[in-house]
DSSP file (Angstrom, degrees, kcal/mol; ACC not computed):
  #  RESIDUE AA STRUCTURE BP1 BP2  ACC     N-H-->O    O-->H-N    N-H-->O    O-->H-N    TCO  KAPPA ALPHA  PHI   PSI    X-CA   Y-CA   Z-CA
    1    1 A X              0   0    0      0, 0.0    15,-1.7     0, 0.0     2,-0.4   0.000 360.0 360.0 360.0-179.1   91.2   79.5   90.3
    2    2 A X  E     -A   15   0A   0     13,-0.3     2,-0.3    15,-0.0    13,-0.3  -0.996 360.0-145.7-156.0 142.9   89.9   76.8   88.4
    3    3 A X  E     -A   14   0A   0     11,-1.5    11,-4.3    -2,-0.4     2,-0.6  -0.842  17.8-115.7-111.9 162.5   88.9   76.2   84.4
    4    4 A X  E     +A   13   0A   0     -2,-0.3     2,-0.5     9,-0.2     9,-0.2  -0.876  46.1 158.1 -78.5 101.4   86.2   74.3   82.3
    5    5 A X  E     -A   12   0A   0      7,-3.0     7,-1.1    -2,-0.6    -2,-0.0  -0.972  41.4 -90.1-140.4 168.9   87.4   72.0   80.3
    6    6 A X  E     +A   11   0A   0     -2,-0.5     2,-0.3     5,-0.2     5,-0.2  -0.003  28.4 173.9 -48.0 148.2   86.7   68.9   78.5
    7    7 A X  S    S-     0   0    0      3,-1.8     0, 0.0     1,-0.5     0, 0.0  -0.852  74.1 -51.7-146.0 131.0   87.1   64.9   79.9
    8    8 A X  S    S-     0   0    0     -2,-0.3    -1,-0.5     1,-0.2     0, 0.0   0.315 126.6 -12.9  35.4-145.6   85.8   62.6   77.5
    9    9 A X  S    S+     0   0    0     -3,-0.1    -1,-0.2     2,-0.0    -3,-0.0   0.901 121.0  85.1 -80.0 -26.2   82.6   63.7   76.6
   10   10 A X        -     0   0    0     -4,-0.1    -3,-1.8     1,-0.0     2,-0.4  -0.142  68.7-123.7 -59.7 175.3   82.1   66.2   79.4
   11   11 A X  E     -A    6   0A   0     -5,-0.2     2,-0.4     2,-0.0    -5,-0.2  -0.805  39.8-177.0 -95.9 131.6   82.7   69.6   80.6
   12   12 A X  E     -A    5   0A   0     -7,-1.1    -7,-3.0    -2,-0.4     2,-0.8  -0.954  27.4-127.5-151.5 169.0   84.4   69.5   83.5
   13   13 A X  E     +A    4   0A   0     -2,-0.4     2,-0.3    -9,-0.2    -9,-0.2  -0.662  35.5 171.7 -97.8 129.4   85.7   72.0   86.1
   14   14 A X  E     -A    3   0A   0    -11,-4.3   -11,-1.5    -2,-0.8     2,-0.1  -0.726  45.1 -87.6-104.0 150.7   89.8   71.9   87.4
   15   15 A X  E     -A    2   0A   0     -2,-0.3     2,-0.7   -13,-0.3   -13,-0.3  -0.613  42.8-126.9 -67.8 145.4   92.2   73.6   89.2
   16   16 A X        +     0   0    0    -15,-1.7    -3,-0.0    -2,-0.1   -12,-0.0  -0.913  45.6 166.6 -89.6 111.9   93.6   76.1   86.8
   17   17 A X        +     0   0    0     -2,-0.7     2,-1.5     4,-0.0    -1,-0.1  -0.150  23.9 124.4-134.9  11.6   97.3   74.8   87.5
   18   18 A X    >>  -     0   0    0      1,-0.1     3,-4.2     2,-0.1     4,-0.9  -0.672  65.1-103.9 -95.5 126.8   99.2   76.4   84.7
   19   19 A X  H 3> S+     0   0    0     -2,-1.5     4,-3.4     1,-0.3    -1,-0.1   0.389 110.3  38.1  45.1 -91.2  101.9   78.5   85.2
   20   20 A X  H 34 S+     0   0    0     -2,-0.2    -1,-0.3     2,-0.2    -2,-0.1   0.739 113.9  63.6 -82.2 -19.2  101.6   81.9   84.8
   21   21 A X  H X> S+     0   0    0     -3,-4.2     4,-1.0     2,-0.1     3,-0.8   0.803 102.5  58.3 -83.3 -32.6   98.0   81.3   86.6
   22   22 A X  H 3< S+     0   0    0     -4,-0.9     4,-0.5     1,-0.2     5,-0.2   0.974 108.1  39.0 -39.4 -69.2  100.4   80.0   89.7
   23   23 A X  T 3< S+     0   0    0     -4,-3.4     4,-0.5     1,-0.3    -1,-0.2   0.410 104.6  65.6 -99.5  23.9  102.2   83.0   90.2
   24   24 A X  T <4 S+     0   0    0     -3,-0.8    -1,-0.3     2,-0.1    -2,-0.2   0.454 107.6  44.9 -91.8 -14.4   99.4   85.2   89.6
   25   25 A X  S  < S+     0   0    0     -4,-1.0    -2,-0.2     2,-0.2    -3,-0.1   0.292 108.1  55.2 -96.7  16.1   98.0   83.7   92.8
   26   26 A X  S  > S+     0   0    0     -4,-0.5     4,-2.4     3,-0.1     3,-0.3   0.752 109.1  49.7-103.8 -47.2  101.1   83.9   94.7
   27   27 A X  T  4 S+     0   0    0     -4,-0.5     4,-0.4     1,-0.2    11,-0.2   0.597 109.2  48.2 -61.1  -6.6  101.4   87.6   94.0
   28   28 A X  T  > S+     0   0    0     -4,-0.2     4,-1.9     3,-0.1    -1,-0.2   0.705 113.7  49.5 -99.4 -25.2   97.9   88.3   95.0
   29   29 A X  H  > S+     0   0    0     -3,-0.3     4,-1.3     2,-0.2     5,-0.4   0.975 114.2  47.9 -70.5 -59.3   98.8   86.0   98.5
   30   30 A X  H  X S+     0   0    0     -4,-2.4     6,-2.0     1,-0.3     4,-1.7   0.831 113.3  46.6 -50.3 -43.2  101.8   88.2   98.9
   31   31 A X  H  > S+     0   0    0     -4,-0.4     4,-0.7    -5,-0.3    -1,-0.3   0.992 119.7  41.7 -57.9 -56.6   99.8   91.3   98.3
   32   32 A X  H  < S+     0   0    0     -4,-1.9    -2,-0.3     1,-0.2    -1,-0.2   0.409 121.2  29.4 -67.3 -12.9   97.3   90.2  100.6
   33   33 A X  H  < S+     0   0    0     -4,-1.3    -1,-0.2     3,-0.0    -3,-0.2   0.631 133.6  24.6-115.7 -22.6   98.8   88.7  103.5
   34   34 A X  H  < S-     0   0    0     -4,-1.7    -2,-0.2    -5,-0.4    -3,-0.1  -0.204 100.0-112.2-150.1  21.2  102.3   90.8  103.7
   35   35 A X     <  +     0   0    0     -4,-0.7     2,-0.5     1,-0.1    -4,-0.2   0.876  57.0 158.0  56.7  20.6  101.6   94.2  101.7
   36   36 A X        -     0   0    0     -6,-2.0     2,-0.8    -9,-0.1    -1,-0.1  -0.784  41.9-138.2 -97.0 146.1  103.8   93.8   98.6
   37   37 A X     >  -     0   0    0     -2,-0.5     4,-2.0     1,-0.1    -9,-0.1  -0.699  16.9-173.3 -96.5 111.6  103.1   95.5   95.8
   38   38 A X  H  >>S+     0   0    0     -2,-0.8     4,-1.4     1,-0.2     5,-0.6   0.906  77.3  63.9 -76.1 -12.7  103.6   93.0   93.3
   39   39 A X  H  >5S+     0   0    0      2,-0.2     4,-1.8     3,-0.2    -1,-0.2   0.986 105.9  43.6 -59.4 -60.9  103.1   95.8   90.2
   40   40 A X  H  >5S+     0   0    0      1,-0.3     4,-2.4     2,-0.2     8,-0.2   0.849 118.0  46.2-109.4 -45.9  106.3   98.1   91.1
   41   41 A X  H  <5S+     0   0    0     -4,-2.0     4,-0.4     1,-0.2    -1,-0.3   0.851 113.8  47.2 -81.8 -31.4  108.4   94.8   91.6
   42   42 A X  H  <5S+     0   0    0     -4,-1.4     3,-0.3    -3,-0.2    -2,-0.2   0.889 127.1  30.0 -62.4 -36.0  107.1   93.0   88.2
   43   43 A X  H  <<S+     0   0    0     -4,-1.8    -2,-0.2    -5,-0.6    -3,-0.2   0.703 133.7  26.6-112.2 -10.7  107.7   96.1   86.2
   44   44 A X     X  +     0   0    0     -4,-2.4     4,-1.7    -5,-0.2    -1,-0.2  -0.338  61.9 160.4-152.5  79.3  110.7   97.7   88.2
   45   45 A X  H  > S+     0   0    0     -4,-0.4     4,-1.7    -3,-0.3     5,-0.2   0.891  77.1  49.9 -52.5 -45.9  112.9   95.4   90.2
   46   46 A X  H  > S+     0   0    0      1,-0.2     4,-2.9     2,-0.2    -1,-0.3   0.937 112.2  40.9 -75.5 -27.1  115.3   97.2   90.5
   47   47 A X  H  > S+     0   0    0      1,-0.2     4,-2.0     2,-0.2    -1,-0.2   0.808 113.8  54.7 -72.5  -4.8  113.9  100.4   91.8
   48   48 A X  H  X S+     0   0    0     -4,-1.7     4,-1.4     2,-0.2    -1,-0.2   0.953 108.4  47.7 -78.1 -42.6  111.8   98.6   93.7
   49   49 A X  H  X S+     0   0    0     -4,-1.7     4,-4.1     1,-0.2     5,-0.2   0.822 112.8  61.0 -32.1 -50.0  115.2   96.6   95.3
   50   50 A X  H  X S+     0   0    0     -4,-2.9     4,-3.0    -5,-0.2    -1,-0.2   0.932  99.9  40.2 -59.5 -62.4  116.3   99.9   95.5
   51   51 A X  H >X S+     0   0    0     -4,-2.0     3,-1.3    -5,-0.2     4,-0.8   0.914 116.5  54.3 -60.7 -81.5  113.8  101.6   97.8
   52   52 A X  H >X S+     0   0    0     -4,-1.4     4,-2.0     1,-0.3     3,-0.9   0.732 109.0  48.5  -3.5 -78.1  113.8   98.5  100.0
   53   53 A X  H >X S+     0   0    0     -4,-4.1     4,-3.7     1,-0.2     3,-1.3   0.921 110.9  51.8 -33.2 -58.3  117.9   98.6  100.4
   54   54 A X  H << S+     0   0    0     -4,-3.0     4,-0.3    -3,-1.3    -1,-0.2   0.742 100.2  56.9 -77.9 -13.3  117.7  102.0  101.2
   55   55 A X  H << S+     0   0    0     -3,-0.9    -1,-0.3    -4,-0.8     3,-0.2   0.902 126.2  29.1 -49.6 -46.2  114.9  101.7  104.1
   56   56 A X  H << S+     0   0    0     -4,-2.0    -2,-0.2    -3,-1.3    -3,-0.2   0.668 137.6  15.9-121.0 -16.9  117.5   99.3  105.6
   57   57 A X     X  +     0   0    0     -4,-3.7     4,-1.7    -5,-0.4    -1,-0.2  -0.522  50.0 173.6-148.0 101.2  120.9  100.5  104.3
   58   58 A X  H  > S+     0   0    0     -4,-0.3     4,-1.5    -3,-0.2    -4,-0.1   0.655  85.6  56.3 -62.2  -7.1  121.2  103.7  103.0
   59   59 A X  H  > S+     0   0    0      2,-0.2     4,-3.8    -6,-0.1    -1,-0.2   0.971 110.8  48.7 -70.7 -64.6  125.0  103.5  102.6
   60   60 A X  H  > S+     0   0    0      1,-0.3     4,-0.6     2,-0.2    -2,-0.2   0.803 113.0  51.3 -44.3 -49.8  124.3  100.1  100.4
   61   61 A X  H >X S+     0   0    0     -4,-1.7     4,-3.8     1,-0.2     3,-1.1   0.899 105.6  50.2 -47.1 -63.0  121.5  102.0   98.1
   62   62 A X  H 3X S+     0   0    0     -4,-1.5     4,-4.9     1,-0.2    -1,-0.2   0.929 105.4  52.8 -86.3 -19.7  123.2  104.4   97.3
   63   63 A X  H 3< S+     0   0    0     -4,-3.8    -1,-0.2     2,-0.2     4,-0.2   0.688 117.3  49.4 -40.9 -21.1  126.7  102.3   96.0
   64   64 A X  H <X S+     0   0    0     -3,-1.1     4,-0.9    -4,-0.6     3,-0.5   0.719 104.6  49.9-100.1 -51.2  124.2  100.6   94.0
   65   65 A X  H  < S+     0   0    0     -4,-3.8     3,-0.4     1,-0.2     4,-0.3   0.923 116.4  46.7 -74.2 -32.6  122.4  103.6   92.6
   66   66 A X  T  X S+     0   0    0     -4,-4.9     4,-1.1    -5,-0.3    -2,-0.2   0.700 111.5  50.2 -89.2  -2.0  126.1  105.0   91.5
   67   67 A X  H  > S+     0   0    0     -3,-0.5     4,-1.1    -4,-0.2    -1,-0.2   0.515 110.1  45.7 -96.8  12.8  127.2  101.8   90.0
   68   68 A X  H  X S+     0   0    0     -4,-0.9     4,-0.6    -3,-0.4    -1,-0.2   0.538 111.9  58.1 -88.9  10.5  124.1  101.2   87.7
   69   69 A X  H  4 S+     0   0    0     -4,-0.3     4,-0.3     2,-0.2     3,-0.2   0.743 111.0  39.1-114.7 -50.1  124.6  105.0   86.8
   70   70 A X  H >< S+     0   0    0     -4,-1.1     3,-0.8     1,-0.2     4,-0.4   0.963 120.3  49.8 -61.7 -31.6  128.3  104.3   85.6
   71   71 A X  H 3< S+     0   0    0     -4,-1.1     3,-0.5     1,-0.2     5,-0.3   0.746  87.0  79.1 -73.6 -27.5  126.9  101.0   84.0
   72   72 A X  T 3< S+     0   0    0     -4,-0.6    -1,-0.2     1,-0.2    -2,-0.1   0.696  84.6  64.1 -66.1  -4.1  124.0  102.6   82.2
   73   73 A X  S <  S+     0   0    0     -3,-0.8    -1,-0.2    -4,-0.3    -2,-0.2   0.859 104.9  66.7 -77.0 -48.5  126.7  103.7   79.3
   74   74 A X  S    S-     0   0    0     -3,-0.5    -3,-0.0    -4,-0.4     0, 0.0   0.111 102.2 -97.4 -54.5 178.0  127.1   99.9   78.8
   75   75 A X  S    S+     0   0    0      2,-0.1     2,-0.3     0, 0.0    -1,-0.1   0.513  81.3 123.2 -66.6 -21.3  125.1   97.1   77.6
   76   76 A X        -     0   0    0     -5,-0.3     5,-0.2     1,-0.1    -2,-0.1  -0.445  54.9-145.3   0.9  67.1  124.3   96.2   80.8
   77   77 A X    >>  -     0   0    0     -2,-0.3     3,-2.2     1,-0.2     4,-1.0  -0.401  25.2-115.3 -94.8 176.2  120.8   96.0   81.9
   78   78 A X  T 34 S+     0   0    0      1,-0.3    -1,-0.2     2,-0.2    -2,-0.1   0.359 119.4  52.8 -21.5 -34.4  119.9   97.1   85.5
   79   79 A X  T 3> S+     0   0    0      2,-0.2     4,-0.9     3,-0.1    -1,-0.3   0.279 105.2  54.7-137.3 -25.6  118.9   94.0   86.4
   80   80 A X  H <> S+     0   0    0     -3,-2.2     4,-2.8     3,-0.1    -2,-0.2   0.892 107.8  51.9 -86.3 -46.8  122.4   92.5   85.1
   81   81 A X  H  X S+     0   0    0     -4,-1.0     4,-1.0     2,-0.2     5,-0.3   0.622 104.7  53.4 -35.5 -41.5  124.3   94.9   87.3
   82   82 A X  H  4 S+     0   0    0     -5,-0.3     4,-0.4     2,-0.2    -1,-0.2   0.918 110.3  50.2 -57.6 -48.8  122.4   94.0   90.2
   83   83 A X  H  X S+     0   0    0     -4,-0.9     4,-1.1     1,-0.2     5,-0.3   0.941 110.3  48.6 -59.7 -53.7  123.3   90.2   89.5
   84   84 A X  H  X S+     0   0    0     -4,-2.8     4,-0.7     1,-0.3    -1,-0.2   0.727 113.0  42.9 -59.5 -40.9  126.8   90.8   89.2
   85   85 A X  H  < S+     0   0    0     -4,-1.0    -1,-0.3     1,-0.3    -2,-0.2   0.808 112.0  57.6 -87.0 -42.8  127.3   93.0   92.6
   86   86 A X  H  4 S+     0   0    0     -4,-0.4    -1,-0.3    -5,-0.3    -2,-0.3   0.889 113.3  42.6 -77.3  -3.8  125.0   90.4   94.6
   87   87 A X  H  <        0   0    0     -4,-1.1    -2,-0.2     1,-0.2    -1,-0.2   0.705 360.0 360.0 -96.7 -11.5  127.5   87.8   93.5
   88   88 A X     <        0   0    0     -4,-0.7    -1,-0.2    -5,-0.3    -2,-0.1   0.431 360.0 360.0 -58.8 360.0  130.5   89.7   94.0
């Protein structure tokens, strides 16, 4: 994408190169070239990890879904649990 903005006294037109405009065009490549759904993974990593694991190890998926289910008593978020186990 690209914005208007000012140079001296003109308007002029840029590559939009901030941020957040970045990796909304990397999720729209991703979408577009390779079939991710970049919503369910922005807004639920882990379940989304989750379905994924279990396509390719159901064993692994489900160790994972029973220790965030003991964890969820904790402070813990989902997403903390996750870390901890892939670093383990």
């Amino acid at each position: 994408g690209s914005i208007i903005a000012p140079q001296g006294f003109e308007i002029v037109r840029k590559p939009d190169t901030r941020p957040d405009s970045r990796i909304t065009q990397l999720w729209q490549r991703l979408s577009r070239n390779h079939g991710v759904s970049s919503t369910e993974i922005r807004h639920n990593p882990v379940a989304s990890y989750l379905e994924q694991l279990g396509a390719s190890d159901p064993e692994a998926a489900a160790r994972l879904a029973s220790t965030l289910q003991q964890d969820q008593n904790t402070m813990k978020t989902p997403v903390t649990v996750l870390s901890d186990m892939l670093r383990a």
